[in-house]
N, C-alpha and C positions, 0 to 999 in steps of 0.2 A: 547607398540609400540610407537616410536616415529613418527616424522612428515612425514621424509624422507620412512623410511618402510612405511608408511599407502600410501601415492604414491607410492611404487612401489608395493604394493600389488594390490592395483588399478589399475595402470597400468597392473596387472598379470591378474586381472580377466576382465577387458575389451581387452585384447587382447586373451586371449583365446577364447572371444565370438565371436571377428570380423575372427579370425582362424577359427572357426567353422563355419562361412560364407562362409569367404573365399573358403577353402573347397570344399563347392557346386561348385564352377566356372567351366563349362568345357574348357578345352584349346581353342576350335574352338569357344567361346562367345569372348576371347580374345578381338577383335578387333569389336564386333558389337555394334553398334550405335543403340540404340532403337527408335531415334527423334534425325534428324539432328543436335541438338541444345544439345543433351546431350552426356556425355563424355560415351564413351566406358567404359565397365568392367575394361577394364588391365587399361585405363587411370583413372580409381578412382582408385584403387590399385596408381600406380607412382605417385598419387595426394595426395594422403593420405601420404606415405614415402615421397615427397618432400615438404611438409608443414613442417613435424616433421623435416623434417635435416634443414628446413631454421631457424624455432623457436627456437628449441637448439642452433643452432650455434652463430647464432646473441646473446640465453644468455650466451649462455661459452663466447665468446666475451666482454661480456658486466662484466662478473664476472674476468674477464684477465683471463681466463683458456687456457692454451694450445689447440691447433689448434685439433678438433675433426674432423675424417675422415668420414665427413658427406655426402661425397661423391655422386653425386646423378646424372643417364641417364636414360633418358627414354628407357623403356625394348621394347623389340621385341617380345616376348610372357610369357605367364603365367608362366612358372617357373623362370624367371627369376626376372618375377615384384613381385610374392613372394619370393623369395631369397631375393631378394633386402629389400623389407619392411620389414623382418626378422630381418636382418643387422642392417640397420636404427634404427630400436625397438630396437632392444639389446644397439646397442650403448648409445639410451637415456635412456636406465635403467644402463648403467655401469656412465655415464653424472650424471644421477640423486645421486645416491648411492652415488659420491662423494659430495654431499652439505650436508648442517645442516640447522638450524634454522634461523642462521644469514642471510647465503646466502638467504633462501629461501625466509626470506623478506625484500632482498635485493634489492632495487625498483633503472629501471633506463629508458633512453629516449630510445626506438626504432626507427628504422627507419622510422615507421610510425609517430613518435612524437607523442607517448604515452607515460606516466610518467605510469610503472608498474611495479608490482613485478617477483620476478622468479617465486614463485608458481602461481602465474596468466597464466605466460607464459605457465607452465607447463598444468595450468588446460585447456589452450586454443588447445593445441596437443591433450588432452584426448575432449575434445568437439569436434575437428573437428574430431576426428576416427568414433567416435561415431554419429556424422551427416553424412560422407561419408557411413558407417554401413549399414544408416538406409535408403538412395540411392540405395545401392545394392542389398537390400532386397526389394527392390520396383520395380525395372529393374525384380528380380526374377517371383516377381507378375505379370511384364507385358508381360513376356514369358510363364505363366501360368507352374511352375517351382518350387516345393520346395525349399525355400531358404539353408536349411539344408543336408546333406549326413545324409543316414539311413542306 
């Protein structure tokens, strides 16, 4: 298995786990706020897809690749902020699948002005899934709420 498959197998199995999260959401948490101060269900869903489209894009950018349709509005309700992350994700496994070796440690300035590579970049989309995850599943806790469907 090369570098590029072991990320997207990665990428396959932590997103079927945050799907399997997902999941649990009912439509009508949608829009609740647990504590003024923290984002709604559907807005970590659009927070989660709007990270990954801004990371990818800025590295297709940075590698001169053609304009990826990373597309990104804030949803109105649950099927459409999963729709949407759905989308987002795919696009950056078809983004990913085209690099190799070279690309991937192909290190450049972000807008942040940080001197980093693409797999950095890449590993920084699978850490924030995975932190946003692990949010969701805590909102589940504070609703006294199986994080899971059974």
């Amino acid at each position: 298995m090369n570098s590029v498959e072991l990320i997207l197998a990665q990428r396959k199995a932590f997103f079927e786990g945050t799907e399997m999260i997902l999941q649990g959401i009912k439509p009508e948490w949608f829009d609740i706020k647990l504590l003024p101060e923290l984002m709604s269900f559907g807005e970590q869903i659009d927070h989660i897809s709007a990270v990954e489209a801004e990371i990818l894009d800025e590295t297709g950018m940075a590698l001169k690749f053609e304009k990826i349709p990373f597309d990104y509005e804030p949803s109105e309700n649950l099927e459409t902020s999963l729709s949407q992350w759905r989308r987002i994700h795919n696009l950056g496994d078809d983004f990913i699948s085209r690099l190799d070796d070279d690309k991937l440690d192909f290190r450049f300035l972000t807008v942040s002005h940080s001197h980093i590579s693409v797999s950095a970049m890449i590993n920084m989309v699978i850490e924030h899934e995975i932190h946003h995850r692990g949010e969701i599943i805590a909102y589940f806790r504070m609703i006294k709420s199986p994080p899971l469907k059974r």
